[in-house]
DRENVOSE-521357 format. One record per residue (C-alpha): residue in three letters; x, y, z. Coordinates in steps of 0.05 Angstrom, whole numbers, plus 5000, padded with zeros to 4 digits. Example, Ala and Ser with C-alpha at 12.3 -4.5 7.8 and 13.67 -1.06 7.14 Angstrom:
<pts>
<pt type="Ala" u="5246" v="4910" w="5156"/>
<pt type="Ser" u="5273" v="4979" w="5143"/>
</pts>
This chain:
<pts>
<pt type="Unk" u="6445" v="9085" w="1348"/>
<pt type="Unk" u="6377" v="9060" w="1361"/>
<pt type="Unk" u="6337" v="9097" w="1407"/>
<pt type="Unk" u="6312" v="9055" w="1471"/>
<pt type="Unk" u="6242" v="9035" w="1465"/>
<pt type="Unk" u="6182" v="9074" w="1492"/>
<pt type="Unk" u="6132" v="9054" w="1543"/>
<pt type="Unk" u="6099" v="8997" w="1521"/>
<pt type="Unk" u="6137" v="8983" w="1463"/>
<pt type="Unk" u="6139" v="8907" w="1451"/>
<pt type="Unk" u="6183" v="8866" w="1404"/>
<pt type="Unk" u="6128" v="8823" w="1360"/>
<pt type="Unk" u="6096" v="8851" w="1302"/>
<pt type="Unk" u="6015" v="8831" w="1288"/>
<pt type="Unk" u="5984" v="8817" w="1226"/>
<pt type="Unk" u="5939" v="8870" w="1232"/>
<pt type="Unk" u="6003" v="8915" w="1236"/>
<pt type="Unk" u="6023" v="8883" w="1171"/>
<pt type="Unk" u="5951" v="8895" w="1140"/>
<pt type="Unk" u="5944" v="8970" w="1166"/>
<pt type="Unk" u="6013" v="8980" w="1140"/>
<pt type="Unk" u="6003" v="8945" w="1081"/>
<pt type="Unk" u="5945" v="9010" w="1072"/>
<pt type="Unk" u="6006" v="9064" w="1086"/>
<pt type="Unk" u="6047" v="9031" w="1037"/>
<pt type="Unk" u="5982" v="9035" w="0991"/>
<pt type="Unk" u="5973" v="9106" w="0994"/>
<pt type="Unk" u="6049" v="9124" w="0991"/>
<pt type="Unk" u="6054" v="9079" w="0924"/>
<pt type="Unk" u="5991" v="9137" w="0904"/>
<pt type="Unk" u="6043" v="9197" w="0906"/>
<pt type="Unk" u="6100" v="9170" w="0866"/>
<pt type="Unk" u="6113" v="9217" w="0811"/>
<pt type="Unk" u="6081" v="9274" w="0846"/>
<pt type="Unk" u="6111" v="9287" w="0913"/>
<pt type="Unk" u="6186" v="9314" w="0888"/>
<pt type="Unk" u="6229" v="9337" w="0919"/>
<pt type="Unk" u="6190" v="9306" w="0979"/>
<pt type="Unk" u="6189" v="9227" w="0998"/>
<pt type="Unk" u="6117" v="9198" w="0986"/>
<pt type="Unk" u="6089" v="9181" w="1048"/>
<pt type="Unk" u="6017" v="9143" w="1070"/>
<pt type="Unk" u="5995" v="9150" w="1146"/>
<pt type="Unk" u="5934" v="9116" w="1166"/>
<pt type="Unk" u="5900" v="9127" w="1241"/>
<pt type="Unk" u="5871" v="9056" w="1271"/>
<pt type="Unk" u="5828" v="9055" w="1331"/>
<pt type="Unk" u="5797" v="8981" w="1360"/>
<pt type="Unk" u="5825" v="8945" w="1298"/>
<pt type="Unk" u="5787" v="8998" w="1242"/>
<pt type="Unk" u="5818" v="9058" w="1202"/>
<pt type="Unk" u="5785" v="9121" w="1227"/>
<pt type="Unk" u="5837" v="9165" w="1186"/>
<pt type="Unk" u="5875" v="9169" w="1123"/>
<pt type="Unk" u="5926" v="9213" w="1076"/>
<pt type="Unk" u="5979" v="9215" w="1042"/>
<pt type="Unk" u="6038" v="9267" w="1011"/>
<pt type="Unk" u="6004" v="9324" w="0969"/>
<pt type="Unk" u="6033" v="9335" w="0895"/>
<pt type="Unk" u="6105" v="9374" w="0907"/>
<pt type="Unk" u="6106" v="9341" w="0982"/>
<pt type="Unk" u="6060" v="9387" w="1023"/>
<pt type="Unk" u="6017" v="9378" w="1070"/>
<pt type="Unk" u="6062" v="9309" w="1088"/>
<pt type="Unk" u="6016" v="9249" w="1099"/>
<pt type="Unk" u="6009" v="9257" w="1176"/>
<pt type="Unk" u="5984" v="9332" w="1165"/>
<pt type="Unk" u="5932" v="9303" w="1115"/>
<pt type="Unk" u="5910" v="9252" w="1149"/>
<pt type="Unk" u="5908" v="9291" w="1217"/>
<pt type="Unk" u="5863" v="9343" w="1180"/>
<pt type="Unk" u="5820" v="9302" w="1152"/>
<pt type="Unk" u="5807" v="9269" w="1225"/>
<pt type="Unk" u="5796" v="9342" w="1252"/>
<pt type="Unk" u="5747" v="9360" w="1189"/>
<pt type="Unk" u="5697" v="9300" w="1211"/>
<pt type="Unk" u="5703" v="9317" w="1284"/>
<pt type="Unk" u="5740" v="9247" w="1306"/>
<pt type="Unk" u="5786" v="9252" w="1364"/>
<pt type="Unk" u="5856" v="9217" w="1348"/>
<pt type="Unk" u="5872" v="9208" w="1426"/>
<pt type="Unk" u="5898" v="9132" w="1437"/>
<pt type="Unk" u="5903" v="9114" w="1364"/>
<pt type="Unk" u="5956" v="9079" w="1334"/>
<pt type="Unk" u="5984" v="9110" w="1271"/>
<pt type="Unk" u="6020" v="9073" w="1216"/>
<pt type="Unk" u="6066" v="9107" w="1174"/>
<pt type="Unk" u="6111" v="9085" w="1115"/>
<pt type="Unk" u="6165" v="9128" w="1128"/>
<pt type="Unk" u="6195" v="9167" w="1190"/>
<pt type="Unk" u="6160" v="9222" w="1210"/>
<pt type="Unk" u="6199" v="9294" w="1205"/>
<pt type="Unk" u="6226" v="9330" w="1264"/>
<pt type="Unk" u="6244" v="9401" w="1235"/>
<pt type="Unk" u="6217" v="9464" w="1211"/>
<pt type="Unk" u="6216" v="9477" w="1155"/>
<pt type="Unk" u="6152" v="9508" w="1108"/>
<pt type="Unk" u="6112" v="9463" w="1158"/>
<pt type="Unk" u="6115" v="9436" w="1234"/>
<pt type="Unk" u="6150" v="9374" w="1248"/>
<pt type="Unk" u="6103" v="9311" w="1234"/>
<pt type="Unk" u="6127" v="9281" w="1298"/>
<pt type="Unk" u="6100" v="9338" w="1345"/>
<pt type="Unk" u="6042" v="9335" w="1302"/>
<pt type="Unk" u="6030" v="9261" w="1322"/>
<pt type="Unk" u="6054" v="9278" w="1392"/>
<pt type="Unk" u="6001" v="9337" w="1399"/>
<pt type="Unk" u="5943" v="9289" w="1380"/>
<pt type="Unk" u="5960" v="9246" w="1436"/>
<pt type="Unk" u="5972" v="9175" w="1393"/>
<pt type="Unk" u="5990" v="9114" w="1432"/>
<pt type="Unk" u="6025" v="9081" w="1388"/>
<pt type="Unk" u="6072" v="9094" w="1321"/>
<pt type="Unk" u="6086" v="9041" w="1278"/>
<pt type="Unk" u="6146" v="9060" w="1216"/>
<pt type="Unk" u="6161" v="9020" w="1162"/>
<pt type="Unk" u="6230" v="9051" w="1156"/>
<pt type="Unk" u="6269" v="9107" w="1173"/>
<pt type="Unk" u="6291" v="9174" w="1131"/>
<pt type="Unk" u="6361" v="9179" w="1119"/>
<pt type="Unk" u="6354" v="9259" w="1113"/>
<pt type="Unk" u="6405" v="9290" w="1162"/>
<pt type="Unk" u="6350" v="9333" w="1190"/>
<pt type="Unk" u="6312" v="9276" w="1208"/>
<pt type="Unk" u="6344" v="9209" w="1208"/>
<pt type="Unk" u="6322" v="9183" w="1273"/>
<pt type="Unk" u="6298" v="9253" w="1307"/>
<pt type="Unk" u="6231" v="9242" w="1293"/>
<pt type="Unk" u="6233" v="9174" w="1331"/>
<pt type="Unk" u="6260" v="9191" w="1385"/>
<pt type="Unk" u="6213" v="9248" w="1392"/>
<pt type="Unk" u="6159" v="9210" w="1401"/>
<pt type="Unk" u="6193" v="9157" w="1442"/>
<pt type="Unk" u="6214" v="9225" w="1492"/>
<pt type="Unk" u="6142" v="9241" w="1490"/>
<pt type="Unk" u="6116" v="9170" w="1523"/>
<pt type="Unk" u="6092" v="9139" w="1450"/>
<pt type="Unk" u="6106" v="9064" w="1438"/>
<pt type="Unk" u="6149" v="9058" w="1382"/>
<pt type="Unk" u="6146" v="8991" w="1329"/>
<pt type="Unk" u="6201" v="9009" w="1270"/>
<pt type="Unk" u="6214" v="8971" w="1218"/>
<pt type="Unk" u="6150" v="8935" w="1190"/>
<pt type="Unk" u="6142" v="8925" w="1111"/>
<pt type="Unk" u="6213" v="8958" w="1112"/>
<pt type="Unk" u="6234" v="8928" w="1040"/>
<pt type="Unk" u="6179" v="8943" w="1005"/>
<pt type="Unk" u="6175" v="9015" w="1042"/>
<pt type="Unk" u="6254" v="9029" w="1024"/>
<pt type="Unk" u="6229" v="9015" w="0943"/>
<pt type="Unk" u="6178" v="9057" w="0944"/>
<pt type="Unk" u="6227" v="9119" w="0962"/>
<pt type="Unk" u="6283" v="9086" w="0940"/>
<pt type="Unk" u="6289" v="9152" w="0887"/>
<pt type="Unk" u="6287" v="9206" w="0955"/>
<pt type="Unk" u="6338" v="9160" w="0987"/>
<pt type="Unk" u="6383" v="9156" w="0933"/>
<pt type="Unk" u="6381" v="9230" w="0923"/>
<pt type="Unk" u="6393" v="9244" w="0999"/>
<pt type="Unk" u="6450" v="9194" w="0998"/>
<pt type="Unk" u="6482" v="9202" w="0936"/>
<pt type="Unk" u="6461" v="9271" w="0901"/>
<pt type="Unk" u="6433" v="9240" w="0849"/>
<pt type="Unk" u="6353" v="9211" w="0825"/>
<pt type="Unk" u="6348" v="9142" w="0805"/>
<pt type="Unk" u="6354" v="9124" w="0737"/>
<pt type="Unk" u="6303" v="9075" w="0712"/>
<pt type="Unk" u="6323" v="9053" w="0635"/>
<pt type="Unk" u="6264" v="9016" w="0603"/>
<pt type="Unk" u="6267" v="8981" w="0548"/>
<pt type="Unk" u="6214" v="8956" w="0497"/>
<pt type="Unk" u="6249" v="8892" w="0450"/>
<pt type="Unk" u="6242" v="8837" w="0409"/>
<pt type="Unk" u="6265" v="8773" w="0444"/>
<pt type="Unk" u="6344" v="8776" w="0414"/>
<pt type="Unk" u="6348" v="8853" w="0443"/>
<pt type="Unk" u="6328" v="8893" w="0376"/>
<pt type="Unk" u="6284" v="8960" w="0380"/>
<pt type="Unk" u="6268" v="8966" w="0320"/>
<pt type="Unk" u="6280" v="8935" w="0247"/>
<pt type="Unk" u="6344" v="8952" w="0205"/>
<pt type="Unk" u="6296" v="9007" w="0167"/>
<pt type="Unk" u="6282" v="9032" w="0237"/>
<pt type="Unk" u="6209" v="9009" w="0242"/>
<pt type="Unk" u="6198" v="9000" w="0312"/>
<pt type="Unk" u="6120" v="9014" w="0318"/>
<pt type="Unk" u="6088" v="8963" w="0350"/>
<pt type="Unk" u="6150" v="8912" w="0371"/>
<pt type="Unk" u="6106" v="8911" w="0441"/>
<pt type="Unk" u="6037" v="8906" w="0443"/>
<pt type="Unk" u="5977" v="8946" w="0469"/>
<pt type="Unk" u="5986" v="8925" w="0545"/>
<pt type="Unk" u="6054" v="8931" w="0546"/>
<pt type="Unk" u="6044" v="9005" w="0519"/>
<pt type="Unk" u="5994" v="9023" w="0569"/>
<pt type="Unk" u="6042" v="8997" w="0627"/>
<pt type="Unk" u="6101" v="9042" w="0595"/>
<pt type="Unk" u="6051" v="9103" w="0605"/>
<pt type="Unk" u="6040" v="9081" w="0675"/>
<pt type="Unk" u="6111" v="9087" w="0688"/>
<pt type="Unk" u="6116" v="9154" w="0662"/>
<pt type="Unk" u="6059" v="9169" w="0718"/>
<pt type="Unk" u="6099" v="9141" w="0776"/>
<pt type="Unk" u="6167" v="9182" w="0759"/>
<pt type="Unk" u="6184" v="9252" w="0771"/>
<pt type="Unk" u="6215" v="9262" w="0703"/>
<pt type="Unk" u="6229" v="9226" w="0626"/>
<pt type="Unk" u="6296" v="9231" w="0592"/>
<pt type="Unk" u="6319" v="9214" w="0531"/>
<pt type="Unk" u="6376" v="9233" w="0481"/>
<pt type="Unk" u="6368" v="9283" w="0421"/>
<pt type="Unk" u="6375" v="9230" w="0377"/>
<pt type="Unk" u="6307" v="9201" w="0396"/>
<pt type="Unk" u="6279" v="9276" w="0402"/>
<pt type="Unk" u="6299" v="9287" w="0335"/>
<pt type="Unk" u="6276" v="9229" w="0300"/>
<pt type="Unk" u="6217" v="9211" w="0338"/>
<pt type="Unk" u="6195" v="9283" w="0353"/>
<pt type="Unk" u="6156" v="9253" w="0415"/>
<pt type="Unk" u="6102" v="9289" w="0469"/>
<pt type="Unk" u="6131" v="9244" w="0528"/>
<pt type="Unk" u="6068" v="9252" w="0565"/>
<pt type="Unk" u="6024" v="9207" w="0601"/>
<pt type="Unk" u="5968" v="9181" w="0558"/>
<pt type="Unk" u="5935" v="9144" w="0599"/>
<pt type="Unk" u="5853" v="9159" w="0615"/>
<pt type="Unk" u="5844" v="9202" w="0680"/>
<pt type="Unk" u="5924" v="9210" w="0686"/>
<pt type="Unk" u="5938" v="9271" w="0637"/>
<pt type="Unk" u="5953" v="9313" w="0695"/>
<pt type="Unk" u="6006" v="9257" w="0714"/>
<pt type="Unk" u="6057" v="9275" w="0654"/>
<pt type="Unk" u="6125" v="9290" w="0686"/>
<pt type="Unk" u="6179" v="9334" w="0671"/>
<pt type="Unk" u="6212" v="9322" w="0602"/>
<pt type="Unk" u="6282" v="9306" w="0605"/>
<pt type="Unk" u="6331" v="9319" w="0535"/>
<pt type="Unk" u="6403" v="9308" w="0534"/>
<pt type="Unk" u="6430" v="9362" w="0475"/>
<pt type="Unk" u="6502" v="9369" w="0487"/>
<pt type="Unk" u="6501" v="9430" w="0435"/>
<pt type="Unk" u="6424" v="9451" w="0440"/>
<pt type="Unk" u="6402" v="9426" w="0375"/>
<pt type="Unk" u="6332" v="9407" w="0398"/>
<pt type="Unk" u="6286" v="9434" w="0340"/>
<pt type="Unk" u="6244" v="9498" w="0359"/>
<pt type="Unk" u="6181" v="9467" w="0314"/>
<pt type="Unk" u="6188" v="9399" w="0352"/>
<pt type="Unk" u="6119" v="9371" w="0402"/>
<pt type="Unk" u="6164" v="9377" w="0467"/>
<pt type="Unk" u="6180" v="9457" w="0450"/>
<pt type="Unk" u="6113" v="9471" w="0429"/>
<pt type="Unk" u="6081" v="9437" w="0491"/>
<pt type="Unk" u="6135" v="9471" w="0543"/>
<pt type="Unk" u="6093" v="9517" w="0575"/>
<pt type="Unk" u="6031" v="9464" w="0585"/>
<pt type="Unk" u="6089" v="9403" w="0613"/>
<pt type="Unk" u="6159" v="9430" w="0635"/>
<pt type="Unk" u="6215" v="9414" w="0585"/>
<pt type="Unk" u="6288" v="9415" w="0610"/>
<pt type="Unk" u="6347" v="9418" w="0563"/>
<pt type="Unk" u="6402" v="9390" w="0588"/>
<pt type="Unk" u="6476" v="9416" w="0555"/>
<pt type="Unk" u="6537" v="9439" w="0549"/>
<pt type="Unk" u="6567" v="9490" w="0589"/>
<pt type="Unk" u="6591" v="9534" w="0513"/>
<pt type="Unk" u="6523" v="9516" w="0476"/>
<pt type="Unk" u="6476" v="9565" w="0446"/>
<pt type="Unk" u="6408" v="9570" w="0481"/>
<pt type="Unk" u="6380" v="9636" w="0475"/>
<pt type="Unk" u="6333" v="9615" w="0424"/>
<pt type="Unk" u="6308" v="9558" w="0465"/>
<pt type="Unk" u="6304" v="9593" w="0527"/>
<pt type="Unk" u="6259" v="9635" w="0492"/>
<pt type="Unk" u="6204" v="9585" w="0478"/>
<pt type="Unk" u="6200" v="9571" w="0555"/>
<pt type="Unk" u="6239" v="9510" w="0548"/>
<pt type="Unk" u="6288" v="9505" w="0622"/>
<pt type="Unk" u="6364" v="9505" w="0608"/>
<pt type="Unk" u="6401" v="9459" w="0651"/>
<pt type="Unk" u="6482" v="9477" w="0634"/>
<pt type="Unk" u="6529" v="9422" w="0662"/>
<pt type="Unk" u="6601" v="9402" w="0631"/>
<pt type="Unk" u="6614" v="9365" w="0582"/>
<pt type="Unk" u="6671" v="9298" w="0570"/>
<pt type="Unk" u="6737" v="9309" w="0536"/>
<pt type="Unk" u="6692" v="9294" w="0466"/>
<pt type="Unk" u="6640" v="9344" w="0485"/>
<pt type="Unk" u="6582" v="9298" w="0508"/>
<pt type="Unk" u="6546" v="9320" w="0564"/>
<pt type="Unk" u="6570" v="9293" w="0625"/>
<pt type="Unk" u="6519" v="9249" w="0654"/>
<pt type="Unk" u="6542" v="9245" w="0726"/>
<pt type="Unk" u="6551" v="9315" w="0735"/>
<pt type="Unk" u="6478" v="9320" w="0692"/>
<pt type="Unk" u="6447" v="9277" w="0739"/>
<pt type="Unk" u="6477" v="9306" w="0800"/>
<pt type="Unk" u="6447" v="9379" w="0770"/>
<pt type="Unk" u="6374" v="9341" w="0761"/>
<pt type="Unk" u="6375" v="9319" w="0830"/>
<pt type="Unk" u="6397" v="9380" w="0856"/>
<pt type="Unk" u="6344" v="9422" w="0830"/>
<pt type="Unk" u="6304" v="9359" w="0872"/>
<pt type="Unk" u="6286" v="9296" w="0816"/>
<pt type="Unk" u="6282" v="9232" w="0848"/>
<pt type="Unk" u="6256" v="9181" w="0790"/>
<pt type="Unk" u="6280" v="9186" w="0729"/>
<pt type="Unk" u="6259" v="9151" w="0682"/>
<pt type="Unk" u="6301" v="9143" w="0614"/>
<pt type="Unk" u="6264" v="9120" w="0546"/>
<pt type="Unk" u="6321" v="9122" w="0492"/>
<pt type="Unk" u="6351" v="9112" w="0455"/>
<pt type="Unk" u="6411" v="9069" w="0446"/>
<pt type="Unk" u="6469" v="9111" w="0455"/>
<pt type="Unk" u="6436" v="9147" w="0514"/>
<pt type="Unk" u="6427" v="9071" w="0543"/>
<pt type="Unk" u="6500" v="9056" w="0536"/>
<pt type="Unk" u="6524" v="9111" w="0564"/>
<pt type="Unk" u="6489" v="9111" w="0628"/>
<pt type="Unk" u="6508" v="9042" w="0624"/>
<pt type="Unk" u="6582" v="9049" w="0609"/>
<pt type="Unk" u="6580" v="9109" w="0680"/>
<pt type="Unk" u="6541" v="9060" w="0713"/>
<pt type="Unk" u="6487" v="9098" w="0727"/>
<pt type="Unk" u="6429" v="9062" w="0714"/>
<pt type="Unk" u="6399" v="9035" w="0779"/>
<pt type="Unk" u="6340" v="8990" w="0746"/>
<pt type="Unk" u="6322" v="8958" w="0684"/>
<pt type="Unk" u="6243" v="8957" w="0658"/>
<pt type="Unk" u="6253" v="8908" w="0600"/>
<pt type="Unk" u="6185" v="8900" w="0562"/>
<pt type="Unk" u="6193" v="8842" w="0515"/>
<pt type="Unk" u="6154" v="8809" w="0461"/>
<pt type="Unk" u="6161" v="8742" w="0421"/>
<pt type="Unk" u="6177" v="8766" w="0361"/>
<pt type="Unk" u="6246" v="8756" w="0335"/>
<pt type="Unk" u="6285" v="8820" w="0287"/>
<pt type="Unk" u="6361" v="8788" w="0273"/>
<pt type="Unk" u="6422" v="8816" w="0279"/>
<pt type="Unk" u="6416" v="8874" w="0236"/>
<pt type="Unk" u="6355" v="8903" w="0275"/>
<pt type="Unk" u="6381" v="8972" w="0318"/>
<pt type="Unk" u="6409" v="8946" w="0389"/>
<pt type="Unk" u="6364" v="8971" w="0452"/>
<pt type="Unk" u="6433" v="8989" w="0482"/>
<pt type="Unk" u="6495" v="9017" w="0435"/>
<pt type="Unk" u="6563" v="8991" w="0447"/>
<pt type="Unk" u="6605" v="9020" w="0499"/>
<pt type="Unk" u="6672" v="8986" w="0482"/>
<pt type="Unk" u="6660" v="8933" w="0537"/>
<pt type="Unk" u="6715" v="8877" w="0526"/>
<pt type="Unk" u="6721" v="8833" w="0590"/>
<pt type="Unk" u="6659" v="8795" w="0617"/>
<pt type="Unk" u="6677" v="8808" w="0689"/>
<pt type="Unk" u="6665" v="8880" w="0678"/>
<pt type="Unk" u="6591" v="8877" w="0653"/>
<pt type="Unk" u="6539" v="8908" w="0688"/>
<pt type="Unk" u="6507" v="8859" w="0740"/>
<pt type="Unk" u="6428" v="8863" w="0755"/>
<pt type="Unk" u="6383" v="8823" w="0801"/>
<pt type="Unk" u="6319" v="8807" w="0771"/>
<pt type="Unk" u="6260" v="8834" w="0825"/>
<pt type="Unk" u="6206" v="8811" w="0781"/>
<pt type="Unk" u="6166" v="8784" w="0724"/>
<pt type="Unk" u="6107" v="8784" w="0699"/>
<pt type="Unk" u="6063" v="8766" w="0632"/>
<pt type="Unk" u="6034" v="8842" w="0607"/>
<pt type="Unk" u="5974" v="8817" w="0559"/>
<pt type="Unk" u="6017" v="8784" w="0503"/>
<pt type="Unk" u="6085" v="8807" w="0525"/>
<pt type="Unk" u="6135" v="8809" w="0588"/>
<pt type="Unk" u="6160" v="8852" w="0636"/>
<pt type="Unk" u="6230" v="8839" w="0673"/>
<pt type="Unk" u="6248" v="8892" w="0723"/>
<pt type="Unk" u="6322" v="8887" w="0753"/>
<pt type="Unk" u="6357" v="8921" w="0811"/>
<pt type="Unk" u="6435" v="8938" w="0802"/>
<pt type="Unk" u="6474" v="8897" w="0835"/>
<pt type="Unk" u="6523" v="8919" w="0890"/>
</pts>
């Protein structure tokens, strides 16, 4: 139930608290990829209609945003007293490797919090709020909400369900084709669209794909992108019986970017192990696949809250076929491949129409010479 409002606490919402938000949001959007297990949270301090103070969520989620930007007030000698401070997600009300963010706010003697939304963590999940409402702070919830609940929908997800979110992107030809029926499929998308792909990898916590496309691709999965080398995340690869080549770019480069084998319960990974690659043992289907709920219910419990998946097709389908893919990042270009080009997604016996995966599209937009559709699953 909804706390009653502090002093002072009224029920219209300026546009300067949409602009000064807008900044959280801003710096939050910053620590996406990087925060894990943690939420990715901006805080800025505004006094007389300018920002005095600003931070946001460290890499692996300490100092939180509040802490940061509280210290970085303190280092510059500026007084917080009477500010109003505008956060983009709930502040924290327990212990745990730091203070709570709300007695932090409280100690500094704010006026005024305004939240975009709240944090459905059980140890928080409204505490925070009415901590500072207890304390005499006005209160304003709620403000850039939507785009603040995106942002973290990956930490919410994980809190709610036990599971990251599961991003599948996609780069095709306009009839849905990866690659040609030799299984060329360098460049189908061009330059731009590459460069956005890369900028995905930046914003998720980790990359998976299936041993298929480890073993034919041999890929590096990191972020190539100028200036965002140390953005690579972790490297995610199915291998139901731990076949992933000891000579192959992702083992070689597991000590410099974490590599995480994901398996069977039964399969052989001493020799993997070895090379400093992680083993991640779940169970596996009646046919000996891993099983991808319980793999993605081990990923998020070891604290993953984006995941983003890159191939290849049968990986694709059977996320699909679980439903567990939560978005679609579809990057696609004008040129046409025909029917015997390799499917982006395998088939996954699907025989009735009504029981197709349903997305709503969230966007579009032209990336240099190509597109890029992002879609939310539907509920």
């Amino acid at each position: 139930m909804r706390q009653p409002r502090g002093p002072g606490e009224g029920n219209g919402v300026s546009g300067d608290d949409h602009a000064f938000m807008d900044g959280a949001l801003a710096l939050a959007r910053r620590g996406m990829g990087e925060t894990w297990p943690n939420p990715t949270v901006g805080c800025v301090f505004v006094r007389d209609g300018r920002v005095i103070a600003r931070g946001r969520t460290a890499r692996g989620g300490r100092p939180h945003a509040e802490a940061a930007a509280i210290e970085a007030a303190r280092v510059v000698g500026l007084d917080l007293a009477g500010t109003t401070a505008y956060v983009s997600l709930e502040p924290c009300s327990h212990h745990g490797r730091t203070p709570p963010c709300a007695d932090a706010l409280v100690e500094v003697k704010v006026a005024r919090v305004v939240v975009a939304t709240g944090d459905p963590d059980p140890r928080v999940a409204g505490g925070g709020l009415k901590r500072l409402r207890d304390a005499g702070i006005a209160v304003l919830e709620g403000v850039r909400s939507a785009e603040a609940d995106e942002i973290n929908a990956g930490f919410f997800q994980r809190v709610r369900q036990g599971r990251p979110l599961v991003t599948l992107k996609l780069a095709t030809s306009l009839d849905g084709r990866i690659a040609t029926m030799t299984g060329e499929s360098k460049w189908i998308t061009g330059p731009d669209a590459r460069a956005w792909g890369q900028l995905l990898r930046a914003t998720h916590d980790a990359i998976m794909v299936g041993i298929g496309t480890a073993a034919a691709d041999d890929p590096e999965l990191t972020c190539r992108l100028p200036g965002l080398g140390d953005r690579s995340p972790v490297r995610i690869v199915i291998d139901s019986a731990a076949r992933l080549a000891l000579d192959s770019k992702l083992v070689s480069g597991a000590k410099q970017v974490p590599v995480w084998l994901v398996c069977g319960e039964a399969a052989n990974t001493s020799a993997l192990a070895a090379t400093g690659v992680e083993i991640v043992k779940v169970p596996a289907t009646w046919s000996g696949t891993v099983d991808l709920a319980a793999a993605l219910a081990a990923l998020g419990g070891r604290g993953l809250t984006r995941v983003l998946v890159e191939g290849g097709g049968r990986l694709a389908a059977s996320l699909l076929a679980a439903n567990l893919v939560d978005r679609l990042a579809i990057f696609r270009s004008g040129v046409v491949i025909g029917g015997d080009g390799l499917a982006a997604v395998a088939g996954y016996g699907l025989e009735k129409l009504d029981l197709a995966r349903r997305y709503t599209r969230q966007s579009l937009q032209e990336i240099g010479a190509d597109t890029l559709e992002t879609w939310a699953r539907g509920h």
